[in-house]
C-alpha positions as CSV (number, residue, x, y, z in Angstrom):
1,X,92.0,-3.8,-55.4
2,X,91.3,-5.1,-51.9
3,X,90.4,-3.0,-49.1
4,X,92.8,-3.4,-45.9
5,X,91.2,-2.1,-43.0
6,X,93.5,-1.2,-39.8
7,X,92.6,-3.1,-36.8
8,X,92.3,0.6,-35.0
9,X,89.8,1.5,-37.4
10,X,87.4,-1.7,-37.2
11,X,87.3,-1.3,-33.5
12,X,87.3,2.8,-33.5
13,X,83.9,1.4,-35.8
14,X,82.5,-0.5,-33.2
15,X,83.3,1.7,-30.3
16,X,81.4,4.7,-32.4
17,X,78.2,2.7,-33.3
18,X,78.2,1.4,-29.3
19,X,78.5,5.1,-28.3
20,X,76.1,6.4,-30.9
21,X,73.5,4.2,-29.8
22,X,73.9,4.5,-25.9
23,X,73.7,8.5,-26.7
24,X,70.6,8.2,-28.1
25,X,69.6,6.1,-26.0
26,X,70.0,7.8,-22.8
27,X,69.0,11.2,-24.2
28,X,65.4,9.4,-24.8
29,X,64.8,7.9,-21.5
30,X,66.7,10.9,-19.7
31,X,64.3,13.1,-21.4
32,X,61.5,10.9,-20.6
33,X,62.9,10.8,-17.2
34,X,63.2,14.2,-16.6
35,X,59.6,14.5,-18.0
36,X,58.3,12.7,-15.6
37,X,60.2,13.2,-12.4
38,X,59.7,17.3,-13.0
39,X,56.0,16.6,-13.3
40,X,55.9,14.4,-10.3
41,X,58.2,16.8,-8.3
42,X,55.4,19.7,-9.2
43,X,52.9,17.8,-8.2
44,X,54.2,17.2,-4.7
45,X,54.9,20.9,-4.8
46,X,51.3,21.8,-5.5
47,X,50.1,19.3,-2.6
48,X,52.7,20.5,0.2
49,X,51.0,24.0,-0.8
50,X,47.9,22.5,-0.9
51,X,48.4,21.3,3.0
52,X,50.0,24.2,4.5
53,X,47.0,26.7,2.9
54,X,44.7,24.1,4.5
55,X,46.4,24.3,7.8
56,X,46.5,28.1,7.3
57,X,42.6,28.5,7.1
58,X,42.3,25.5,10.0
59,X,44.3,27.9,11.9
60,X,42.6,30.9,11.2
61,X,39.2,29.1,11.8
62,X,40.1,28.1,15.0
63,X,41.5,31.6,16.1
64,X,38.1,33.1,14.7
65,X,36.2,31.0,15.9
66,X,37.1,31.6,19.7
67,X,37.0,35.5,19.0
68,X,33.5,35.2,18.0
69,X,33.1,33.1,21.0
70,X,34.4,35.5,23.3
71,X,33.1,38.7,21.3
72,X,29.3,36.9,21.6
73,X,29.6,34.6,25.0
74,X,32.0,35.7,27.4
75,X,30.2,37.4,30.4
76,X,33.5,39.2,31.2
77,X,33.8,41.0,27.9
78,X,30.4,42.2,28.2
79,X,31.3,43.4,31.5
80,X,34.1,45.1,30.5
81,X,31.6,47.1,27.7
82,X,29.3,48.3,30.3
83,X,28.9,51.6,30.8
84,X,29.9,53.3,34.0
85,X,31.3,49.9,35.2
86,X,33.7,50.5,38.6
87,X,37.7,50.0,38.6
88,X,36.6,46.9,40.4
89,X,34.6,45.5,37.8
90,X,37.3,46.3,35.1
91,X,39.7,44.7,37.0
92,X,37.5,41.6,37.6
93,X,36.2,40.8,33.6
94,X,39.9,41.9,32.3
95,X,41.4,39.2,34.6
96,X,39.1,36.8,33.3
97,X,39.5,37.7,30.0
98,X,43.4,37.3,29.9
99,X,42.9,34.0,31.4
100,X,41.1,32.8,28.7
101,X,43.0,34.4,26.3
102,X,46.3,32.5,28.0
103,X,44.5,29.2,27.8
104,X,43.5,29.7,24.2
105,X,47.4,31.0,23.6
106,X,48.7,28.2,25.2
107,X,47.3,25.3,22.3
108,X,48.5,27.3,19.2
109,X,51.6,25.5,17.5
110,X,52.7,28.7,15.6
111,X,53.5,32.4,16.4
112,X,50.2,34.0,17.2
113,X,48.0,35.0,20.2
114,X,44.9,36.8,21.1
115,X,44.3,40.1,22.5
116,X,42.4,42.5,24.8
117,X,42.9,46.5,23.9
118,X,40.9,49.3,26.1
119,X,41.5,52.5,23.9
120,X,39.8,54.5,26.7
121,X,42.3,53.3,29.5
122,X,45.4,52.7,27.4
123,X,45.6,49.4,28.6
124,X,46.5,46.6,26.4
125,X,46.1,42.5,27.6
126,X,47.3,39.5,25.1
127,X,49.0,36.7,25.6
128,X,51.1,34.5,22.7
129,X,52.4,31.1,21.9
130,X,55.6,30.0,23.6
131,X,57.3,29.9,19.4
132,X,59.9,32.7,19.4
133,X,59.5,35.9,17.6
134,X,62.0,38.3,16.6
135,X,60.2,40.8,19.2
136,X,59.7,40.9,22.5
137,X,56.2,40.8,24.2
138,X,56.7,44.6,25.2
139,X,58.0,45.8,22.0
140,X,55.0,44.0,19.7
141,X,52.3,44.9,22.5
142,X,53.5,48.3,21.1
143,X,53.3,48.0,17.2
144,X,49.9,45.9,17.6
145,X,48.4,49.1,19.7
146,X,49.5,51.8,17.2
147,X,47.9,49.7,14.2
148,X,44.4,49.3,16.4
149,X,44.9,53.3,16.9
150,X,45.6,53.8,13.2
151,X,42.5,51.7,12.0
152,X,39.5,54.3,10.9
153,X,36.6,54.7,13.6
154,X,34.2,53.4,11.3
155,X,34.5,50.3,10.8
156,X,33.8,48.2,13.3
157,X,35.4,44.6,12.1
158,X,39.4,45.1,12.0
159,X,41.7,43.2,9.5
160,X,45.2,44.9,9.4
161,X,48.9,43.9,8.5
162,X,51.6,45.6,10.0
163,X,55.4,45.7,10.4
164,X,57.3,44.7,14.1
165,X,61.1,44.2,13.4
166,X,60.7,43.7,9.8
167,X,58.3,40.8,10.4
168,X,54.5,40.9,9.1
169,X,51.5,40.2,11.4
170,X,48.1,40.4,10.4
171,X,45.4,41.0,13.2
172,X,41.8,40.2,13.0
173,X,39.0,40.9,15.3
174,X,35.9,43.4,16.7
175,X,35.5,46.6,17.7
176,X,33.0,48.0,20.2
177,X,33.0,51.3,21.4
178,X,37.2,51.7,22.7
179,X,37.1,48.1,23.3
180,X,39.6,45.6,20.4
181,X,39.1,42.1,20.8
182,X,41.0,39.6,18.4
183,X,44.1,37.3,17.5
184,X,47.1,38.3,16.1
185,X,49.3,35.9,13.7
186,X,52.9,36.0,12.6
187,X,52.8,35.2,8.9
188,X,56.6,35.4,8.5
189,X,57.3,32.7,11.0
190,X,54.8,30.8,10.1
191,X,54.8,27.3,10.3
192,X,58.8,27.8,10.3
193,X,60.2,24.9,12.3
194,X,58.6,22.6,10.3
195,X,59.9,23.9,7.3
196,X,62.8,21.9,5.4
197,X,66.2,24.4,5.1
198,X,65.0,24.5,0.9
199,X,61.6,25.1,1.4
200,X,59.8,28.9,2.2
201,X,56.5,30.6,2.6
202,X,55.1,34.0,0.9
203,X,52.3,36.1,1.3
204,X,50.8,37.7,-1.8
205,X,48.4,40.4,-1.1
206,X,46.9,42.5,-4.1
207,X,50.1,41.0,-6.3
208,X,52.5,43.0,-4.3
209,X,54.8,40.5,-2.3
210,X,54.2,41.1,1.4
211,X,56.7,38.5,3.5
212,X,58.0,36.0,2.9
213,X,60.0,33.0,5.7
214,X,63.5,34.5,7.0
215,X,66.7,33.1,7.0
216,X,66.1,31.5,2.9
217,X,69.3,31.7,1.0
218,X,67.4,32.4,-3.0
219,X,65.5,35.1,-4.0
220,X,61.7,35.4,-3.5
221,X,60.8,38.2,-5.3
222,X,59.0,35.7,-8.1
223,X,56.8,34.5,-5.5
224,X,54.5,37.8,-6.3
225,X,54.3,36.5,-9.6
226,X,52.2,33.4,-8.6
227,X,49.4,35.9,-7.8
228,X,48.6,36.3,-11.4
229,X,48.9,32.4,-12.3
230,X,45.8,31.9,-9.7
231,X,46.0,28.5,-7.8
232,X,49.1,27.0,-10.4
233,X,52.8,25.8,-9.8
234,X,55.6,27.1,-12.2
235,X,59.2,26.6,-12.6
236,X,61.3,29.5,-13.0
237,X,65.9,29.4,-12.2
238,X,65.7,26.3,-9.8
239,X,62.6,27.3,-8.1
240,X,59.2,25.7,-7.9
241,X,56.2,28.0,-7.0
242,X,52.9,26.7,-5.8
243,X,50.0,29.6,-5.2
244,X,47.2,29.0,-3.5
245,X,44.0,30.9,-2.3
246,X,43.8,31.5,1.6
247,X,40.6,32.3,3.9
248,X,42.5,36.0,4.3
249,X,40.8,38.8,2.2
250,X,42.9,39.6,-1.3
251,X,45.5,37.4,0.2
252,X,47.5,34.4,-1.4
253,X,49.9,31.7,0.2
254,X,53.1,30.7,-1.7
255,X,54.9,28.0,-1.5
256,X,58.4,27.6,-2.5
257,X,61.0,24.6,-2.7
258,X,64.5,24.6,-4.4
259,X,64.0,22.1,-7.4
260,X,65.2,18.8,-7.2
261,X,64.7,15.4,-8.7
262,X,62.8,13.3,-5.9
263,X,61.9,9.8,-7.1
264,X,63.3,6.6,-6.8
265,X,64.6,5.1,-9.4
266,X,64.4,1.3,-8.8
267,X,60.6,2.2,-8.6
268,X,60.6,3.2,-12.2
269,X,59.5,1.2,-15.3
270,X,61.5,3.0,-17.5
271,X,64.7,2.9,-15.6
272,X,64.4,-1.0,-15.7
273,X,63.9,-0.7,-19.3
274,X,66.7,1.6,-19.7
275,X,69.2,-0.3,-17.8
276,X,67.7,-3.9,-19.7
277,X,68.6,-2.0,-23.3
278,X,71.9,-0.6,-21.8
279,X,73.0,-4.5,-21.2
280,X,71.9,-6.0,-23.9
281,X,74.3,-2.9,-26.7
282,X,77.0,-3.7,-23.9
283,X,76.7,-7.5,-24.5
284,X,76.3,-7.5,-28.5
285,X,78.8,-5.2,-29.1
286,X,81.4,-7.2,-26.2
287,X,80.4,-10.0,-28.1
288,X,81.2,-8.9,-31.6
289,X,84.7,-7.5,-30.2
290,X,85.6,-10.4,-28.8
291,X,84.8,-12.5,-31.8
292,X,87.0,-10.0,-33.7
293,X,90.0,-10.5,-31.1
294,X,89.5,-14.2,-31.0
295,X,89.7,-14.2,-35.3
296,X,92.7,-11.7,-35.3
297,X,94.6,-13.7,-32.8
298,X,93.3,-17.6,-34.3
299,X,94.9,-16.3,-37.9
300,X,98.2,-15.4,-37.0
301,X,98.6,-18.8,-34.9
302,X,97.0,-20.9,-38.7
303,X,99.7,-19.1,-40.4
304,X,102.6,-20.3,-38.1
305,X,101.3,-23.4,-37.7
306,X,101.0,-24.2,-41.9
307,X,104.4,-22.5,-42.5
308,X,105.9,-24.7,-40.1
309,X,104.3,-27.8,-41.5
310,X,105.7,-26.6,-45.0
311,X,109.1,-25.6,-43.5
312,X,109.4,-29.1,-41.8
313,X,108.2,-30.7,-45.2
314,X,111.2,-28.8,-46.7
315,X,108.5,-27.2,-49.1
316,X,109.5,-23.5,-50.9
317,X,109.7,-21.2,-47.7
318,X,107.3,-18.5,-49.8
319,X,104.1,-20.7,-50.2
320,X,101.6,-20.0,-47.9
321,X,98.5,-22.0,-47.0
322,X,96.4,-20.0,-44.7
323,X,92.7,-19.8,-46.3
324,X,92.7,-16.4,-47.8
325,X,90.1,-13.4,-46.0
326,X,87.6,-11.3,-47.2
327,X,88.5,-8.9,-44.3
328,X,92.3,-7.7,-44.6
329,X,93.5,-6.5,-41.4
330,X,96.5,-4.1,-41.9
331,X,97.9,-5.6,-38.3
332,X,97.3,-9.3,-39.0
333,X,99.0,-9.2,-42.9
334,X,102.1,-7.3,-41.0
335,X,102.2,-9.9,-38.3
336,X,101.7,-12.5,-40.6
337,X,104.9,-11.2,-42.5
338,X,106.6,-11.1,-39.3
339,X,106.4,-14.7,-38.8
340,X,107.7,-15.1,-42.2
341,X,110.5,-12.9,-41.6
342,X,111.5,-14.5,-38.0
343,X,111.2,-18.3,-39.7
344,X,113.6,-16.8,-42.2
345,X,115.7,-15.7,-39.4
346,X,115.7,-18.9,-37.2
347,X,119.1,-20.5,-39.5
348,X,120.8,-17.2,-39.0
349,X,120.3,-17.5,-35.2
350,X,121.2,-21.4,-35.1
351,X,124.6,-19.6,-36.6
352,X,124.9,-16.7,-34.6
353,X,124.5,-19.3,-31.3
354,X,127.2,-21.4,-32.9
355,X,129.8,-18.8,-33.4
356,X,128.9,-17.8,-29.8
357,X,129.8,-21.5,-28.8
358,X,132.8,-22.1,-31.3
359,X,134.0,-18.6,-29.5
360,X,133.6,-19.4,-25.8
361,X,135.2,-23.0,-26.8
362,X,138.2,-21.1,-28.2
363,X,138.3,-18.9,-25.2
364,X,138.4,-22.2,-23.2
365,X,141.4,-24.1,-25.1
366,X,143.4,-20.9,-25.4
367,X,143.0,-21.1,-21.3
368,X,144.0,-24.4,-21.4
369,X,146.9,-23.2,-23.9
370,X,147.9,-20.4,-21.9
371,X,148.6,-22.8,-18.9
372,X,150.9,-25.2,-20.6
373,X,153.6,-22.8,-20.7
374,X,156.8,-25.3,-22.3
375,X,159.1,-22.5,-20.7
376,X,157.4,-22.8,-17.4
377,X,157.7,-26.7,-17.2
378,X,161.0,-27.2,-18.4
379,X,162.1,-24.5,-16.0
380,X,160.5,-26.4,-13.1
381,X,161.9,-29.7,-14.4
382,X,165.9,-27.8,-14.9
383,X,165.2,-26.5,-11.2
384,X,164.4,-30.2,-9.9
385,X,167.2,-31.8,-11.6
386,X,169.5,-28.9,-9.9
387,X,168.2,-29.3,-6.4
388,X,169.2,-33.1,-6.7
389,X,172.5,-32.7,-8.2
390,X,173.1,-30.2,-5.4
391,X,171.7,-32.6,-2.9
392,X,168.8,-30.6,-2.0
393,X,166.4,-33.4,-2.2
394,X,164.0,-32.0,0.4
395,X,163.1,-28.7,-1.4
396,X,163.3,-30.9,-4.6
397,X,160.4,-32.8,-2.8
398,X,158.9,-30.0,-2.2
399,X,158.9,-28.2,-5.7
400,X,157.6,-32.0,-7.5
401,X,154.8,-31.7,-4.6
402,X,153.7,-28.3,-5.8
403,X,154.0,-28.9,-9.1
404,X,151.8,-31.7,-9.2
405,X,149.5,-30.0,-7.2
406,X,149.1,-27.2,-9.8
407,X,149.0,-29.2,-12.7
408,X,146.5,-31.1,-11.2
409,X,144.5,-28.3,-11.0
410,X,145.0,-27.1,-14.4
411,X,143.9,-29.8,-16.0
412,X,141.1,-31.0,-14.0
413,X,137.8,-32.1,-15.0
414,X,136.3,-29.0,-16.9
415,X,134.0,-26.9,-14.5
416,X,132.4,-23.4,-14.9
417,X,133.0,-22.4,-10.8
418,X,135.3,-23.4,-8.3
419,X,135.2,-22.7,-4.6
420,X,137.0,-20.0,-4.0
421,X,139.1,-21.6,-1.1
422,X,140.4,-24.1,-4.1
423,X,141.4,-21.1,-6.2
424,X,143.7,-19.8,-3.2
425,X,145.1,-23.5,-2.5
426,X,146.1,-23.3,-6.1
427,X,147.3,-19.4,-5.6
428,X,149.4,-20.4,-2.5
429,X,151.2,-23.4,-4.6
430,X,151.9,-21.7,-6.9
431,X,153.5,-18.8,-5.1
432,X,155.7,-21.7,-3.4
433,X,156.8,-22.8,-7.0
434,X,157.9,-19.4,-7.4
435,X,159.5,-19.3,-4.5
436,X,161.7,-22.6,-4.9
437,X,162.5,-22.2,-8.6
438,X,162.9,-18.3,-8.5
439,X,164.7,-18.3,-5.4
440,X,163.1,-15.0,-4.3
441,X,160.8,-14.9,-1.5
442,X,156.5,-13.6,-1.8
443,X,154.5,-12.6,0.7
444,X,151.1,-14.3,-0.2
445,X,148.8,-13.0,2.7
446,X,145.3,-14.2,2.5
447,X,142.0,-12.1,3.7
448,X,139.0,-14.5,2.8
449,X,135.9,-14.4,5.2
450,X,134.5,-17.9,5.6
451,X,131.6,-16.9,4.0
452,X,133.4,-15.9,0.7
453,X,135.1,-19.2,0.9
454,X,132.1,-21.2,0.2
455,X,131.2,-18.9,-2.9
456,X,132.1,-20.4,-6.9
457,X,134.5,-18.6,-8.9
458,X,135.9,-19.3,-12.2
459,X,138.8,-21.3,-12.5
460,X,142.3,-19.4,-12.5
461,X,140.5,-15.8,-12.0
462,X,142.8,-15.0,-8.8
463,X,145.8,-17.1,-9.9
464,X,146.2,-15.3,-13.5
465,X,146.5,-12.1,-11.5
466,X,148.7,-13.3,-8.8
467,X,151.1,-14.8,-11.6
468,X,150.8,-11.5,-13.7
469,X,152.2,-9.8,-10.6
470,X,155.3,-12.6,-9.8
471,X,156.1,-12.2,-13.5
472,X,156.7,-8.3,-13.4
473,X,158.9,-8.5,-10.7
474,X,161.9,-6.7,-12.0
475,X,164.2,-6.1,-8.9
476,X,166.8,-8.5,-7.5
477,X,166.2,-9.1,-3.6
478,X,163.1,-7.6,-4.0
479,X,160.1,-8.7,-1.8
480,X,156.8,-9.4,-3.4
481,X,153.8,-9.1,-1.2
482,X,150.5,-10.0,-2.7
483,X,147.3,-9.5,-0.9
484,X,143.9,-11.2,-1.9
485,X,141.2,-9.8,-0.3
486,X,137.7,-11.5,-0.8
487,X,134.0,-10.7,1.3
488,X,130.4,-10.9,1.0
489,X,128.7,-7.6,0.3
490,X,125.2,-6.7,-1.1
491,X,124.3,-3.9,-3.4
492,X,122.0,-0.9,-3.5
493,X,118.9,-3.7,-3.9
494,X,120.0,-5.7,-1.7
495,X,121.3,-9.0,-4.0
496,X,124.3,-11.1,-2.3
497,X,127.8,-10.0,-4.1
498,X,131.4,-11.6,-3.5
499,X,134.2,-8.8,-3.7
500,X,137.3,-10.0,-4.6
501,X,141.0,-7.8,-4.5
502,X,144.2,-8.9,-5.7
503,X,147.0,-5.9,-4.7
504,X,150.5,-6.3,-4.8
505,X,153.7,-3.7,-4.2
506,X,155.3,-4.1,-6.9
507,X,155.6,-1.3,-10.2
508,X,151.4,-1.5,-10.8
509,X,150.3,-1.3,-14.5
510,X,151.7,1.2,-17.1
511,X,149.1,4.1,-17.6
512,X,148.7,3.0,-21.3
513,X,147.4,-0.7,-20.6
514,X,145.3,0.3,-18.1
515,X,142.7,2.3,-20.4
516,X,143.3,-0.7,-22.7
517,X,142.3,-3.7,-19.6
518,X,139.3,-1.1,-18.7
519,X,137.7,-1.7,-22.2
520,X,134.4,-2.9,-22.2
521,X,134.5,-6.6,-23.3
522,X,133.0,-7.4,-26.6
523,X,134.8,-10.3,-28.0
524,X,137.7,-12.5,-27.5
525,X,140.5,-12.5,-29.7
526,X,144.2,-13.8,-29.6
527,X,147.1,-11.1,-28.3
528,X,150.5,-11.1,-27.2
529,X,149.9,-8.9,-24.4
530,X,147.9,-9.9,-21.3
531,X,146.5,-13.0,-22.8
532,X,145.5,-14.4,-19.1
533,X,143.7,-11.0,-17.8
534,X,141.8,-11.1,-21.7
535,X,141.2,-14.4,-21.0
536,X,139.3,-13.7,-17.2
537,X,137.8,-10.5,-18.4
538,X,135.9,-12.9,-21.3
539,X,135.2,-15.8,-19.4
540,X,133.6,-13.3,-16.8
541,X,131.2,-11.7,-19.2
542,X,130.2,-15.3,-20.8
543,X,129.6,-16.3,-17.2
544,X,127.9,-13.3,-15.8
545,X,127.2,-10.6,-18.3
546,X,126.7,-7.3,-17.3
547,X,126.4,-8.4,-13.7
548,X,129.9,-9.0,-13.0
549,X,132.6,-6.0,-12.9
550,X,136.1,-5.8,-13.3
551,X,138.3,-2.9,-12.8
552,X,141.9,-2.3,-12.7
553,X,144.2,0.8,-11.2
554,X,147.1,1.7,-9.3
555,X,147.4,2.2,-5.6
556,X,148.5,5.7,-4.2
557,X,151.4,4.3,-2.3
558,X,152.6,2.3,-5.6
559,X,151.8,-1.6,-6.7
560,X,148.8,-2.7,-9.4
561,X,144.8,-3.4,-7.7
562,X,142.5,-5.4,-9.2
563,X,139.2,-5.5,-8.3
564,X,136.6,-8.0,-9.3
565,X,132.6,-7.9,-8.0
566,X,130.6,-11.3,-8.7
567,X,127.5,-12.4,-8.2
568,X,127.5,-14.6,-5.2
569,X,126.9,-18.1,-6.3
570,X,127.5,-20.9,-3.4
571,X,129.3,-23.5,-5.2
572,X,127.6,-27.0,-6.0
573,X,130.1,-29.8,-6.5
574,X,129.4,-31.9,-9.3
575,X,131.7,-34.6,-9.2
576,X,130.2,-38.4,-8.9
């Protein structure tokens, strides 16, 4: 039993191997990847640390540095420890002292500054760096004094951290007698307009978490945790942490940075291998679909070809020479049948066009029929032989003149469209046929833009309405007024239309013929009643199909309407 395989399926197949493959493909090298970019992003981590504790302790060198300077060198320092020393000598060292404490203030690039304090005279002189602090000069002149006041009497070198409007500080400096010499450094605000908007500083001292940068948007609280890790960077809820060792007593730095994958691609090996395999799946499998589309649309084309060299050979319609397949394709055996089946069909279509013809042939003889009415011409001939016997011989004339002029037109050379000013010469001679046999006067009047006079019509499709209305005319003495109405319009999209209305005041149509003329056309077949209007109605839907529209009603005021909407066609003559 063979196996048949739905086309669906063979390329669902493909499509799941190709898919497979690229998974596992990108979960390696995005593992690999991720691998490497998270080590690389620690390690940039660990060296940003790495330079900001280096500039801490440059810092902090520096600021010690000049303390000891001061504390051992400055003659104004040492005048200001004298004993006994006057008010004016007070005055004079601490003037030079805040000088030197302004210059040094002046070259610091973070919030910090240097300080004088005289316990004995309450009188406290320092001077800061221009970067802002969330306290004013007053206000931290204040806290720094009550942390020198609060430090024991013992000890003579002073390291304290203290609080001024929720930022830390930590002091550093001597103590001699009431005198306080040292710096003072903002470790909150430090370094904090160079810091990018994901990036932070902590201070760790004794594992306890003692400030950390304002203003960051995530949680710090794991920065005390570093303490414990001693001098390593972790990864912990977004967050890399880098601790590292500073020149402050039981102190650590931290720094923080929002995690992030910082690389660039194009720079790495295995991207380029990644995006080489990548290609290369896309191509082979591309390529094997292809050659499956180009196979399942070649066999179809062999099979019509050989059927119609077998068919043309007048062979047995059910042999089949296409080379036979391993691989049955559910699609390409049903499309295969199809051809068979349509091949079949093609006599039964040569039929169904030659009814069509042998129909709208019949439709065209009847119409040729319906106009040689014996009635009609012997009439006509009886009224010219009366209008001579009577002496009449101009209106005799006249009625052999339109007579001809009609027939003529009748059985002119067969065209599909006529110009519709033709078809309302023919209208008006045949109104004064009418006229001269029937001895009763019409009213033909004529509303035809000279647009809509240039437009082809079929042949006789005003005239078999005009002579539908003469021929219901039921009253002696009665006037017959026909109006034909024709324009140019265009329709909701815009295509060119050519309206035609024939109205008359005579009876109008009996209520039960008019559902019967408003039947959609389907066929053509031989009646007694209406034959002409049958006749139109068909020709019109050979002509035009559903394009074309024909309805018929009654006016308000009395007399039958008839409405026609064509597609504008300008008519081509085609006479040599």
């Amino acid at each position: 039993m063979k196996r048949t395989w739905s086309f669906k399926q063979v390329q669902g197949i493909l499509w799941a191997v190709m898919i497979v493959a690229l998974a596992a493909i990108m979960t390696i090298l995005s593992t690999i990847f991720y691998r490497n970019s998270r080590q690389e992003y620690l390690h940039t981590v660990n060296s940003m640390a790495e330079n900001y504790a280096s500039d801490f302790d440059r810092d902090i060198g520096s600021l010690k540095k000049l303390v000891d300077s001061i504390y051992i060198n400055d003659g104004s320092f040492y005048r200001l420890l004298r004993p006994g020393a006057s008010e004016f000598e007070w005055f004079g060292a601490t003037y030079h002292l805040q000088n030197t404490l302004e210059s040094a203030a002046g070259s610091l690039d973070f919030m910090g500054g240097l300080f004088v304090y005289d316990a004995g005279k309450h009188s406290m002189r320092s001077r800061y760096s221009s970067y802002p602090a969330a306290a004013e000069t007053v206000e931290l002149n204040q806290a720094l004094r009550d942390a020198l006041c609060a430090f024991p009497d013992k000890k003579r070198n002073i390291q304290i951290c203290f609080q001024c409007r929720s930022e830390d500080y930590y002091i550093y400096g001597w103590r001699t007698r009431n005198i306080y010499l040292g710096y003072i450094i903002n470790l909150s605000r430090y370094n904090y307009e160079k810091l990018e908007r994901t990036q932070g500083l902590a201070f760790v001292q004794n594992g306890t978490l003692l400030t950390h940068t304002p203003d960051i948007s995530f949680d710090c609280s794991e920065a005390a945790n570093c303490w414990e890790s001693q001098d390593a960077t972790i990864e912990k809820d977004g967050i890399a942490y880098s601790a590292k060792p500073i020149s402050i007593p039981d102190m650590q730095m931290v720094f923080f940075q929002k995690s992030g994958v910082r690389m660039s691609l194009w720079k790495q090996t295995d991207f380029w291998v990644f995006l080489f395999l990548t290609v290369m799946v896309i191509v082979a499998v591309m390529y094997s679909f292809n050659r499956l589309i180009q196979w399942s649309m070649f066999t179809p084309v062999m099979h019509l070809a050989k059927r119609l060299q077998t068919m043309k050979a007048g062979e047995d319609k059910q042999q089949d020479s296409a080379q036979p397949s391993r691989i049955h394709i559910a699609e390409i055996d049903r499309i295969n049948e199809q051809m068979n089946a349509m091949l079949d069909e093609i006599h039964s279509l040569q039929d169904r066009q030659y009814q069509e013809k042998m129909r709208a042939d019949h439709a065209q003889l009847q119409y040729y029929q319906l106009q040689i009415n014996p009635h009609f011409y012997l009439n006509c001939m009886n009224t010219v032989s009366t209008l001579i016997e009577d002496g009449r011989t101009a209106e005799a004339r006249d009625l052999i003149y339109a007579l001809s002029s009609h027939f003529r037109y009748v059985f002119r050379d067969r065209k599909t469209l006529v110009p519709l000013a033709e078809e309302m010469k023919e209208v008006r001679d045949y109104c004064n046929i009418y006229t001269i046999k029937g001895g009763f006067p019409i009213l033909l009047e004529g509303k035809v833009s000279a647009e809509a006079e240039k437009t082809g019509v079929p042949i006789l499709a005003i005239e078999t309405f005009v002579e539908n209305s003469i021929k219901h005319v039921k009253k002696n003495g009665f006037i017959l007024r026909i109006i034909v109405q024709a324009e140019c319009v265009q329709d909701e999209e815009g295509k060119n239309l050519t309206r035609i209305r024939i109205s008359d005041n005579g009876a109008g149509y009996p209520e039960n013929v008019l559902a019967d003329l408003n039947r959609e056309v389907t066929d053509f077949a031989y009646s007694s009643q209406h034959v002409g209007i049958d006749n139109v109605r068909y020709r019109l839907s050979l002509l035009y199909g559903d394009r074309a529209k024909i309805y018929f009603y009654n006016a308000p005021f009395g007399g039958a309407v008839t409405e026609m909407t064509l597609p504008e066609t300008e008519y081509e003559s085609s006479d040599c």
